[in-house]
N, C-alpha and C positions, 0 to 999 in steps of 0.2 A: 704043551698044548694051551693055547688061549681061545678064550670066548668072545665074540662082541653076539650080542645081544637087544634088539631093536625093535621098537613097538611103532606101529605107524597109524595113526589117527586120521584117515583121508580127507573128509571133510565132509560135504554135503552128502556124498554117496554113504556117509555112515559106514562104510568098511573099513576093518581094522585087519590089518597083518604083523605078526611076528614074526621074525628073523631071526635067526639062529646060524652066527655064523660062526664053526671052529675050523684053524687052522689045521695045517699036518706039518709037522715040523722036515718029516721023511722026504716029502712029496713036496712042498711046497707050495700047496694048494690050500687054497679053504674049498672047504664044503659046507652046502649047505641046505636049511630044514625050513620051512616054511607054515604057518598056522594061517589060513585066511580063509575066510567063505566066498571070495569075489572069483568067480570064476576065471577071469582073463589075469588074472594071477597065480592064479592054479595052474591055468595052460603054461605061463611062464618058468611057475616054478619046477614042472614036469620037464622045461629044457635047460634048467639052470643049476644042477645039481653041485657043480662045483666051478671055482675061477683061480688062473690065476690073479692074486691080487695085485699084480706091477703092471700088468695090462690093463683094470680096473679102476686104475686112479689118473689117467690121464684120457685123452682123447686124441692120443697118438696113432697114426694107423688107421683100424679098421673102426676106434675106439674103443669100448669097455662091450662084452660079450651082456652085460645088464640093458646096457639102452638099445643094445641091435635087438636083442629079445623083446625089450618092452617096446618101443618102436612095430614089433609082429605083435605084438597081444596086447597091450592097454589100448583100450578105445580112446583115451584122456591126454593128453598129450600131458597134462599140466600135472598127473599123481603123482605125487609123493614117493612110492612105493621103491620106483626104481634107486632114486636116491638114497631112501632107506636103507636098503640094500646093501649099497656101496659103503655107505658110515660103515656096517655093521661087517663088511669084508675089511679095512679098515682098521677097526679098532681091533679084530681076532689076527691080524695079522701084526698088528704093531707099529701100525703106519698112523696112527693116530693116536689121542687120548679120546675116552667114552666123554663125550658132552654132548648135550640136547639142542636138536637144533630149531627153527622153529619159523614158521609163515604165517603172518598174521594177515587174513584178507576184511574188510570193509568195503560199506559202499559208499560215497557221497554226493550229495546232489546240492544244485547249487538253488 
């Protein structure tokens, strides 16, 4: 069994989510555990219990059962969260290594 493990710093909304994702080695699935106080991630994570992860890393198909969810329940087009997500299905599955990823926004005016 392996772990990925994901903190996600949203941004201006100040919500923070952790992700908790372990595989099944049996099953082939991960499953997964969610920590957030942002409601429309909460509704998410209520339908997002577990994935396969070969369906989750492309955008093959129907694409990854994260963005069809998040797509229904984040108001934000632009959060993080989903992504988050995905890293963290990802690294508990083996399909990655754990590294941080990172969006730096600014404003500039001329």
């Amino acid at each position: 069994m392996m772990r990925g493990v994901v903190k996600v710093i949203s941004g201006i909304c100040g919500m923070i989510t952790e992700i908790r994702a372990t595989s099944d080695d049996q099953s082939g699935t991960v499953k997964l555990e969610f920590n957030t106080q942002c409601e429309n991630i909460q509704q998410l994570a209520n339908e997002l219990d577990a994935v396969n992860p070969f369906e989750e890393i492309a955008f093959r198909g129907e694409g990854p059962k994260t963005m069809r969810l998040a797509a229904k329940h984040c108001k934000h087009a632009a959060c993080p969260v989903p992504s988050g997500i995905i890293k963290a299905v990802e690294v508990a599955a083996g399909l990655a290594l754990p590294k941080d990823a990172s969006i730096q926004v600014s404003k500039e005016e001329d």
